[in-house]
LUMZADREN-163931 format. One line per field, with one value per atom (N, C-alpha, C): y, z negated, x negated. Coordinates in steps of 0.001 Angstrom, whole numbers, padded with zeros to 6 digits. Atoms other than C-alpha are relative to their C-alpha. Last residue first. Example, Ala and Ser with C-alpha at 12.3 -4.5 7.8 and 13.67 -1.06 7.14 Angstrom:
LUMZADREN-163931
c2 (-001190/-001060/001090/-001190/-004500/001200)
c3 (000060/-007140/-000730/000000/-007800/000000)
c1 (000820/-013670/000770/-000890/-012300/-000900)
***
This chain:
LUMZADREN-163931
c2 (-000880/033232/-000236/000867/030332/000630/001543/032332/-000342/000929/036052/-001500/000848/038732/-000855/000302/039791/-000450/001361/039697/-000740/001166/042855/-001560/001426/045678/-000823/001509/048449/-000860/001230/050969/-000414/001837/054139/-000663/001003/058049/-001505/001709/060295/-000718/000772/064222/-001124/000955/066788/-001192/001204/070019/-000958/-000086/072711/-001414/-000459/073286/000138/-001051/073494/001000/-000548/070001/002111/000401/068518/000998/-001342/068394/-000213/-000058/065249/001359/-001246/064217/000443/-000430/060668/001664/-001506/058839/000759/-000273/055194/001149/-000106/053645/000892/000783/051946/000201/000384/054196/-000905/-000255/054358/-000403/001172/053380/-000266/-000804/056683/-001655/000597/055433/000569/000117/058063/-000864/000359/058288/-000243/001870/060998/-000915/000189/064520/-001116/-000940/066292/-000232/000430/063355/001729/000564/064983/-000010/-000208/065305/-000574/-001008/065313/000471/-001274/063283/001086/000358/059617/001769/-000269/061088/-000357/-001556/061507/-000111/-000459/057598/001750/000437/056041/001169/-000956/058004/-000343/-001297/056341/001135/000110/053074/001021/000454/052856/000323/-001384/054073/-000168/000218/051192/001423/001232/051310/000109/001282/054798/-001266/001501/057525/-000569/000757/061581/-001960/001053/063835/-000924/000577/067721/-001772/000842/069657/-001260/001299/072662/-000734/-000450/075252/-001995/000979/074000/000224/001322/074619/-000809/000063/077837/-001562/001169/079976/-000871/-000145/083381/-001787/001698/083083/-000526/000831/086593/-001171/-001143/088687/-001110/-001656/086118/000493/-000002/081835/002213/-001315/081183/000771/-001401/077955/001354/-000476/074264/001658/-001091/072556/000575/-001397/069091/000900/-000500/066278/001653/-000499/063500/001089/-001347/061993/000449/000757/059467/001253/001214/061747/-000743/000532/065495/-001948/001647/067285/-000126/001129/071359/-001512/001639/074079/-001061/000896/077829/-001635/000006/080797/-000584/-000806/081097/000160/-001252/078201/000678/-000940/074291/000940/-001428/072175/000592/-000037/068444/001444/-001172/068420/000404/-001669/065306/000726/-000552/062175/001478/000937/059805/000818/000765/061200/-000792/000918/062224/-000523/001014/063127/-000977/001100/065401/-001469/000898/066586/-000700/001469/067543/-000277/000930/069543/-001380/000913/071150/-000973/000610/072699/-001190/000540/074400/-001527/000593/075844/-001308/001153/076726/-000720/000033/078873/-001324/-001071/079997/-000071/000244/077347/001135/-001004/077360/000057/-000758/074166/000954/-001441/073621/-000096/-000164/069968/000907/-000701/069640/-000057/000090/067230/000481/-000718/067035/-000239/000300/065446/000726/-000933/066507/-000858/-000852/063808/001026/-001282/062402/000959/-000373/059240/001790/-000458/058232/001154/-001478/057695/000518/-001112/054822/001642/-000156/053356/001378/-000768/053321/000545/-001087/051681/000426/-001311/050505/001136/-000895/049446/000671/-000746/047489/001225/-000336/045626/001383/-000691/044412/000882/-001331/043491/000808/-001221/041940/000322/-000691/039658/001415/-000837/038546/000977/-001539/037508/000935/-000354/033759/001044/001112/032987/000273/-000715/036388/-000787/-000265/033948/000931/001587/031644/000774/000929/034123/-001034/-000654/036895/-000614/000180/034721/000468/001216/034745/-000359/000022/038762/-001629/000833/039514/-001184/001867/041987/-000490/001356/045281/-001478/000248/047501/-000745/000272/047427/-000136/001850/047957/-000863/000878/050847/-001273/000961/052153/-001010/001506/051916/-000026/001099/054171/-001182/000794/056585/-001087/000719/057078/-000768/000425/057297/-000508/-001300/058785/-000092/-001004/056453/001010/-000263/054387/001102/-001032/053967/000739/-000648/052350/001481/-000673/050159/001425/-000533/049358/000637/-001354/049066/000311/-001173/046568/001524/-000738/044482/000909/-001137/044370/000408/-001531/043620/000600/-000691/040514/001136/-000557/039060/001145/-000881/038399/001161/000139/035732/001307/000189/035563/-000309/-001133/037559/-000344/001061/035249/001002/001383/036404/-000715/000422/039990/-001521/-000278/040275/-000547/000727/039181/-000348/001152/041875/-001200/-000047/044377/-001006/-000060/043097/000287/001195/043053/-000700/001045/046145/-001344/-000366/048125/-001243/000940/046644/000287/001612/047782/-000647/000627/051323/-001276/-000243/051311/-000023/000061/050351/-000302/-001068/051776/-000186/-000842/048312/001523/-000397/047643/000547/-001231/047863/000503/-001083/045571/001500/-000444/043395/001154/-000685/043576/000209/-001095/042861/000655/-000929/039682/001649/-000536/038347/001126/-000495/038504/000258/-001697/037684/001051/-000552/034548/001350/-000276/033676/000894/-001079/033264/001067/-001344/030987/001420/-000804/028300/001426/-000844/026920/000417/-000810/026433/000804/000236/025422/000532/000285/027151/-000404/000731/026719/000239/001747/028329/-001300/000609/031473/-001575/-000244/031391/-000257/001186/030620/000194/-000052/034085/-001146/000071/034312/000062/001252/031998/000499/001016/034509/-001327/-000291/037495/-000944/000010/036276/000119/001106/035288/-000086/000315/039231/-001524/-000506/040579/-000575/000350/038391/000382/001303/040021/-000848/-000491/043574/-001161/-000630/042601/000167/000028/040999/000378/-001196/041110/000358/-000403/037861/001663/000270/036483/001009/-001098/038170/-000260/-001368/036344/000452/000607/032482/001589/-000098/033905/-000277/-001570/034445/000253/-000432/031028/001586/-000160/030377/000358/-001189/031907/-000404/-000879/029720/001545/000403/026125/001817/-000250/027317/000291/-001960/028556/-000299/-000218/024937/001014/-000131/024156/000729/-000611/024189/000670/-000361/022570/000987/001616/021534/-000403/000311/025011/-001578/-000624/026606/-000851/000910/024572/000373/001839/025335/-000309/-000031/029310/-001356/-000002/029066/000239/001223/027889/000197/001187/030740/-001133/-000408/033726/-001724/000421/031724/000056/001216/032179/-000849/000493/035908/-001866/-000329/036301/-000672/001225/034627/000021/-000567/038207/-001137/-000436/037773/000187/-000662/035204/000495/000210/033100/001117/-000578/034270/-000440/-001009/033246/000578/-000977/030105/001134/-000085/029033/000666/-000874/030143/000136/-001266/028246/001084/-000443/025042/001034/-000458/025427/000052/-001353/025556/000266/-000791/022466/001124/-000147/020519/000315/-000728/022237/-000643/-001486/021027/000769/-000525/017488/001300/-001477/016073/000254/-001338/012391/001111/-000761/009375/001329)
c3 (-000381/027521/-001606/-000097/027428/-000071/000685/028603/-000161/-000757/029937/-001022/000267/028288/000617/001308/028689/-000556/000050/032171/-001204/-000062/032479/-000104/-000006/030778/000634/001365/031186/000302/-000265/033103/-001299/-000100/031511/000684/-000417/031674/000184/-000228/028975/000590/-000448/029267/000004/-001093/027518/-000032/-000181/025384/001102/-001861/024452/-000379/000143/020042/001740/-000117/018946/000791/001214/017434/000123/000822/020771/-000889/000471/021085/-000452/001124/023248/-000498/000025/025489/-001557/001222/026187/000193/-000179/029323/-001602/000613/030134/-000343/000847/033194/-001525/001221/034711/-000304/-000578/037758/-000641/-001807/037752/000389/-000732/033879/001609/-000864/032467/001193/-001415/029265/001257/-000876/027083/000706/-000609/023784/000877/-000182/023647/-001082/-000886/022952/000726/-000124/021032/000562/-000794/019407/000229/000327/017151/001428/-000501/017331/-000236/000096/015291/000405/000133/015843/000252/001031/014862/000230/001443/016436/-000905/000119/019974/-001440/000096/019714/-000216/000858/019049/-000780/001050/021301/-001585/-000697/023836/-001446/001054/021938/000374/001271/022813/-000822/001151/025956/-000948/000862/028471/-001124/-000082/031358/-000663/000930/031362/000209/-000322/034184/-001162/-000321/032722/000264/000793/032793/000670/-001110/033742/-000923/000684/031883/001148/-000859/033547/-000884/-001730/030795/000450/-000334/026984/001420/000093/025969/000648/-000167/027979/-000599/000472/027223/-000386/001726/029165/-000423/000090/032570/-001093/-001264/033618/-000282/-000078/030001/001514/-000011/029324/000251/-000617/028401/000360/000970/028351/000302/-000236/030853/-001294/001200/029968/000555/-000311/033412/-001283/001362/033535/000029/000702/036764/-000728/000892/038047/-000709/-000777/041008/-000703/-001347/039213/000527/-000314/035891/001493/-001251/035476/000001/000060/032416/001490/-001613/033252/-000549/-000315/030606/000939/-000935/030540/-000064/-000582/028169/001163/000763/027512/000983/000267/029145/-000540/000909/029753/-000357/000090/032817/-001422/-001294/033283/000148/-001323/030072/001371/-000022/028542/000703/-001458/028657/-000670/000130/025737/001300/-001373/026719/-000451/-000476/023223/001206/001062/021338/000835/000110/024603/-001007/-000973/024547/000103/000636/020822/001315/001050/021323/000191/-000529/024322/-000842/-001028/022686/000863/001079/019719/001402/000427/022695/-000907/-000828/024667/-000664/000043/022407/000604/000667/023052/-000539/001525/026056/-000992/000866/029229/-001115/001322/030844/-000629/000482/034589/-001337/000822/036251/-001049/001624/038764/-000620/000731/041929/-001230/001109/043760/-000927/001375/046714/-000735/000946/050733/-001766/000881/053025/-001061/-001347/056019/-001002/-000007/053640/000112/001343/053264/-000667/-000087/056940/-001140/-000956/056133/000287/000419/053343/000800/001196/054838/-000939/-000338/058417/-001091/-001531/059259/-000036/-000406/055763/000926/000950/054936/000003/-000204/058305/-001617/-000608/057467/000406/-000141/054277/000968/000911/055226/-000271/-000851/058230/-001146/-000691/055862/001089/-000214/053320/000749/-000473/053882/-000228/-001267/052091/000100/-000618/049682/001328/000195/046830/000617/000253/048353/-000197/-000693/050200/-000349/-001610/047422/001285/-000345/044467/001192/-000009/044641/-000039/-000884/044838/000281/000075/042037/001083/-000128/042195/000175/000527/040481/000574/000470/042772/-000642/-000962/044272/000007/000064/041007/001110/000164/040849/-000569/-000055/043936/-000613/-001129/043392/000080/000653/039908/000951/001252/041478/-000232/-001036/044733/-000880/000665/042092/000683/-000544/044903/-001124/000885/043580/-000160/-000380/046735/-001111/-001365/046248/000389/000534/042703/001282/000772/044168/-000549/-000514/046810/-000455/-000540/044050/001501/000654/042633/000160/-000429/045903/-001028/-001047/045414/000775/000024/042274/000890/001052/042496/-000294/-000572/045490/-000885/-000819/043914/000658/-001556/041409/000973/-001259/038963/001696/-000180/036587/000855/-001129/036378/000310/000152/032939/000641/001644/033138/000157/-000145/036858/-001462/-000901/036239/000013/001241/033413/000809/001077/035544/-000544/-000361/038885/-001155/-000468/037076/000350/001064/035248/000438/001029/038538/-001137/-001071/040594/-000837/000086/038155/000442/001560/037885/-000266/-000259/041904/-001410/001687/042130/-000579/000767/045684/-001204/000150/047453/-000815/-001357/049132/-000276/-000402/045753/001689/000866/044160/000527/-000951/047322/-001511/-001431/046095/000805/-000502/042896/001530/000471/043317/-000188/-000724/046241/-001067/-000833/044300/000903/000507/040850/001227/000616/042271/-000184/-001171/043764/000079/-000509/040761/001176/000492/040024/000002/-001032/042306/-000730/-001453/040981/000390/000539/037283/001260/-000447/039357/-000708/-000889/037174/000594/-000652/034361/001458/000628/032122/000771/-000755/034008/-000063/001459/031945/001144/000767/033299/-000494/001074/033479/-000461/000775/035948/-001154/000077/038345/-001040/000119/038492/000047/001199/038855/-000534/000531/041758/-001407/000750/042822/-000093/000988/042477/-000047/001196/044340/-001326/000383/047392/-001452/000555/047348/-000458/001191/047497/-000405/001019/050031/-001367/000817/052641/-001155/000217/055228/-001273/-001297/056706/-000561/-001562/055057/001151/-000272/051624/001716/-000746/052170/000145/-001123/052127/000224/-001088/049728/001287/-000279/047063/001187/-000895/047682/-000253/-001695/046934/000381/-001199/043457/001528/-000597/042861/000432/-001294/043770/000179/-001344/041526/000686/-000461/038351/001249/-000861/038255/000137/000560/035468/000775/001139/036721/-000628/001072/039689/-000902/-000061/042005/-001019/000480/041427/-000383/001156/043057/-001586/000870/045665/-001296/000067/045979/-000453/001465/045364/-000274/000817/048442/-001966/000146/050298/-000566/000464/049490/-000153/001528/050154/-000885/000300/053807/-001792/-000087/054654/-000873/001280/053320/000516/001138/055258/-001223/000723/058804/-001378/000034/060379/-000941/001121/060304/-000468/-000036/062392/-000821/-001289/063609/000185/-001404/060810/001175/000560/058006/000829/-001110/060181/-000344/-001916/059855/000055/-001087/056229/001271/-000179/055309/000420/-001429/056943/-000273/-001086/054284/001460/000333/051401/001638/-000463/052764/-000147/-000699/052097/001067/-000871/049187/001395/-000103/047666/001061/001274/048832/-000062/000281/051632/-001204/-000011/051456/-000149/001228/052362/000101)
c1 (001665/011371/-000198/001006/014439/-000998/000289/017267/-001413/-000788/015968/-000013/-001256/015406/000688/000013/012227/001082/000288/012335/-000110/-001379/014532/-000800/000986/012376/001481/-000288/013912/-000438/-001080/011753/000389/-000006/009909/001134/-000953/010047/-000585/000554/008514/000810/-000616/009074/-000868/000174/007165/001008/-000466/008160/-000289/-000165/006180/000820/-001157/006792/000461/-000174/003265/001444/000183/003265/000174/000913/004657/-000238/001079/007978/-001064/001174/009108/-000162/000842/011766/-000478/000168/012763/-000575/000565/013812/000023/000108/014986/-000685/001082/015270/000558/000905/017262/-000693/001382/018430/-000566/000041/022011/-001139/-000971/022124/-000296/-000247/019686/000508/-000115/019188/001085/-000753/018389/000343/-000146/016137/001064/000045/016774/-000701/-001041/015958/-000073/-000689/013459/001247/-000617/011388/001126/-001034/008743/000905/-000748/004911/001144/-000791/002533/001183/001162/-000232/001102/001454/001440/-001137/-000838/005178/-001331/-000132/003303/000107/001391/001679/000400/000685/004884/-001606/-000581/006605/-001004/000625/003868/000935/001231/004082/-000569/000585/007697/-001379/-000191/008238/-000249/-000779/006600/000504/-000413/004888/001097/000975/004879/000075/-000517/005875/-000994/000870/005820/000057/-000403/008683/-001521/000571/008057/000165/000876/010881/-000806/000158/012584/-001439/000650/013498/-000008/-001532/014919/-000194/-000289/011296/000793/-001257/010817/000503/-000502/007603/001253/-000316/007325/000303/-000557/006247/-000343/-000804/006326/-000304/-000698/005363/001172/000064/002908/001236/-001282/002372/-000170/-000273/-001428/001186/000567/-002207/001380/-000301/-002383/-000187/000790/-002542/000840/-000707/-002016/-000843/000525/-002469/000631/-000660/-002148/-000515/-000737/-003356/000544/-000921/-005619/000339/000276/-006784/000853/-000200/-006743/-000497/-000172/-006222/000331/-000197/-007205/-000092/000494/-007040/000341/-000493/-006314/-001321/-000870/-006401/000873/-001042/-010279/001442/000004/-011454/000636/-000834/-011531/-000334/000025/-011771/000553/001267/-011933/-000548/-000491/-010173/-000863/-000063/-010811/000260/000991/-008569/-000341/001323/-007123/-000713/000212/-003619/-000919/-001559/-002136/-000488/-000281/-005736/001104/000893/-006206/-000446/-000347/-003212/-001322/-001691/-003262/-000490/000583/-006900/000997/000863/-005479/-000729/-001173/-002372/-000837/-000557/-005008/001161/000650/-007003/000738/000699/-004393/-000802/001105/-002372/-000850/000308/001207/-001943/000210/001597/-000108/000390/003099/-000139/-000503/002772/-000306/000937/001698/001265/-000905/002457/-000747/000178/000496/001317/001339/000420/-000593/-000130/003976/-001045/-000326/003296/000095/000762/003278/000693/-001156/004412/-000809/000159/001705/001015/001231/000883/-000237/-000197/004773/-001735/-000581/004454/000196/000431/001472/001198/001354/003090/-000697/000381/006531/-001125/-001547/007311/000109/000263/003362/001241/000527/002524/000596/000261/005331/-000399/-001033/006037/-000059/000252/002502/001050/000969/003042/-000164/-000674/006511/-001056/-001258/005106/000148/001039/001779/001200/-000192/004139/-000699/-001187/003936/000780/000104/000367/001942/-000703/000034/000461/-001864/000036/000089/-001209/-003232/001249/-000732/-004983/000754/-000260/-005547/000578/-001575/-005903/000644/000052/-009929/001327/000270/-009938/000365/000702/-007622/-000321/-000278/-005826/-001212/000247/-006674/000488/001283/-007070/-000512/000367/-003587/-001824/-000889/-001983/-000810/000827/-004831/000857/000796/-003466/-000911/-000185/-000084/-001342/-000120/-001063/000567/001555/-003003/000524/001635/-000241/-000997/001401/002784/-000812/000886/005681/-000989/-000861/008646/-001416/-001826/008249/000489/000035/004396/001423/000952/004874/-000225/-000936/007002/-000085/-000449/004269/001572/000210/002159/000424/-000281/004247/-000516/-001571/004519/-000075/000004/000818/001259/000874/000333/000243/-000513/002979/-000557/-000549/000948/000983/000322/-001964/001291/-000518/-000845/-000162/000751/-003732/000983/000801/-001775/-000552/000681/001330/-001063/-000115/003073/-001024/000206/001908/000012/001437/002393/-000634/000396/005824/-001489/-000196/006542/-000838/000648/005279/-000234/000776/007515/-001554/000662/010106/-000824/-000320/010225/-000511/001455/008696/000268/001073/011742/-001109/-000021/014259/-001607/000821/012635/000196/001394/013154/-000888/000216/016692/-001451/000605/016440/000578/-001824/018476/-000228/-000750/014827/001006/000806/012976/000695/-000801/015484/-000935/-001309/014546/000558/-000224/010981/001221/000756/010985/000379/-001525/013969/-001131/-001365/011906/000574/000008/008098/001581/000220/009234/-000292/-001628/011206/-000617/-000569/007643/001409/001004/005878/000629/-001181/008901/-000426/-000954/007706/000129/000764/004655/000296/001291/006425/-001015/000920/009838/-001098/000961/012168/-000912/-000585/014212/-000045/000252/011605/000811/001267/012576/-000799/001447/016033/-001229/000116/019295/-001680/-000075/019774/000419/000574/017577/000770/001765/018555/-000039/-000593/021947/-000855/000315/019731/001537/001563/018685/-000009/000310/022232/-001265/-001257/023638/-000545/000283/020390/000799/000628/021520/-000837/-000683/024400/-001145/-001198/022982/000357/001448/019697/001045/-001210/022152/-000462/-000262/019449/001099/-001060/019570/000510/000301/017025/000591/001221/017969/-000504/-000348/020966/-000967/-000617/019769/000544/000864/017109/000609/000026/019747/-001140/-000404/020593/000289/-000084/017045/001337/000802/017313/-000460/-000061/020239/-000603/-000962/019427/-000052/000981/016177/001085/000518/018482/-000795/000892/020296/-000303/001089/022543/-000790/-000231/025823/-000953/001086/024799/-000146/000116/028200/-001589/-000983/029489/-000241/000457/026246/000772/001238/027136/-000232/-000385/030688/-001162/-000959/030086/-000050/000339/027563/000267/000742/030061/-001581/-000714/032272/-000388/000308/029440/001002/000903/028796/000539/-000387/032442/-001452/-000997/032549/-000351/000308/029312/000928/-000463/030132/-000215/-001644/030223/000208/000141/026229/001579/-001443/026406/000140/-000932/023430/001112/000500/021079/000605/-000167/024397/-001023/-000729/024399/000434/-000259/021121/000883/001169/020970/-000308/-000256/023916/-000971/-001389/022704/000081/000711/019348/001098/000262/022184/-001023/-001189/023272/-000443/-000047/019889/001479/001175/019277/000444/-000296/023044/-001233/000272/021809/000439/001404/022836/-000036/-000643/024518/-000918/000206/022351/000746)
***
């Protein structure tokens, strides 16, 4: 019986971990197979696994997202859970870090009871210095999925924790974000309409929003830290931008600048006036699963 593309593709993986010099030779014979299934998005999110193995985190990124734009739908249904875990997580190794969120989001979304997808995202999540929101990616999984889709990632969690998680622990964060306002009261009303949170603190000439590790400080602009729209702007992480501008422009507020896409990183970035004329930052991923063949 002749091999099958899979069972060549599993040669190139031997000898792409045998020899890493053997790259260009591997990248060519995985051109042939690929060449010999036109159709096929599995053949080629594994032979993006035949590099990722071997470290090749950039190329392998190039036939992941060569599966997907034959469409998720042209995937294994038990398998493709899985696709969201490599291509996430190696876009989190090459630091395309709003990619990896996108994916990984969307993913989660689709496959909710897959476990493992939460918890590579809150180590995405961890990588772009959001502790609250890795941990409540990491809060929400779902206890009864837990050993089945983290079954052959127990190496890379733990390798996880011990060489980033944990030393990322011992780093100092960036924890307020202080706006000077012309009247607090009036400034705290809106944010509190715009977050959905009260002020954990509020007084004459200063207010406190605090949720997760996040947190706003409304304080009474003066003489030394006079009010600076076009000044340094603090940008806030969303899932999504849309229903957040959405939500400023429904209580007053108008778009000040952008929408942006910001290419290098993939994301997308907006700046806001709110009704009294401070300005806030909104950053989001692009979505990438949403456009794929067949969704």
């Amino acid at each position: 019986m002749n091999p099958t593309p899979y069972d060549r593709m599993d040669a190139l993986k031997r000898q792409l971990a045998a020899d890493a010099g053997a790259l260009g030779e591997v990248e060519a014979a995985a051109e042939a197979l690929a060449a010999e299934a036109p159709g096929d998005a599995w053949l080629r999110v594994l032979l993006g696994g035949v590099f990722d193995a071997s470290g090749f985190e950039q190329e392998a990124c190039v036939w992941y997202e060569r599966g997907l734009e034959l469409g998720l739908e042209a995937m294994p249904e038990d398998q493709a859970p899985h696709f969201g875990v490599w291509y996430g997580s190696t876009l989190r190794n090459v630091g395309r870090l709003a990619e990896s969120e996108a994916v990984l989001r969307e993913a989660a979304a689709r496959w909710p009871r897959f476990a493992a997808l939460r918890f590579f995202l809150g180590l995405t999540l961890m990588s772009q210095g959001r502790g609250a929101e890795a941990f409540a990616a990491l809060a929400s999984l779902h206890v009864g999925a837990w050993d089945s889709s983290l079954e052959g990632y127990q190496r890379a969690v733990a390798s996880y924790l011990a060489e980033e998680v944990e030393p990322q622990a011992a780093l100092p964060t960036l924890s307020v974000a202080r706006l000077l306002v012309a009247d607090v009261a009036v400034s705290a009303g809106w944010y509190r309409e715009f977050l959905g949170v009260e002020p954990a603190q509020e007084e004459a000439g200063f207010a406190l929003f605090r949720w997760g590790c996040s947190q706003l400080e409304l304080v009474l602009a003066d003489a030394k830290n006079p009010r600076s729209p076009g000044g340094t702007v603090a940008y806030w992480s969303v899932p999504a931008l849309e229903p957040w501008l959405e939500r400023a422009q429904a209580l007053g507020g108008t778009i000040f600048r952008g929408p942006l896409v910001l290419q290098a990183e993939r994301v997308v970035i907006c700046q806001v006036l709110d009704p009294q004329g401070d300005v806030l930052g909104l950053r989001a991923p692009q979505q990438r699963l949403e456009g794929s063949r067949g969704r």
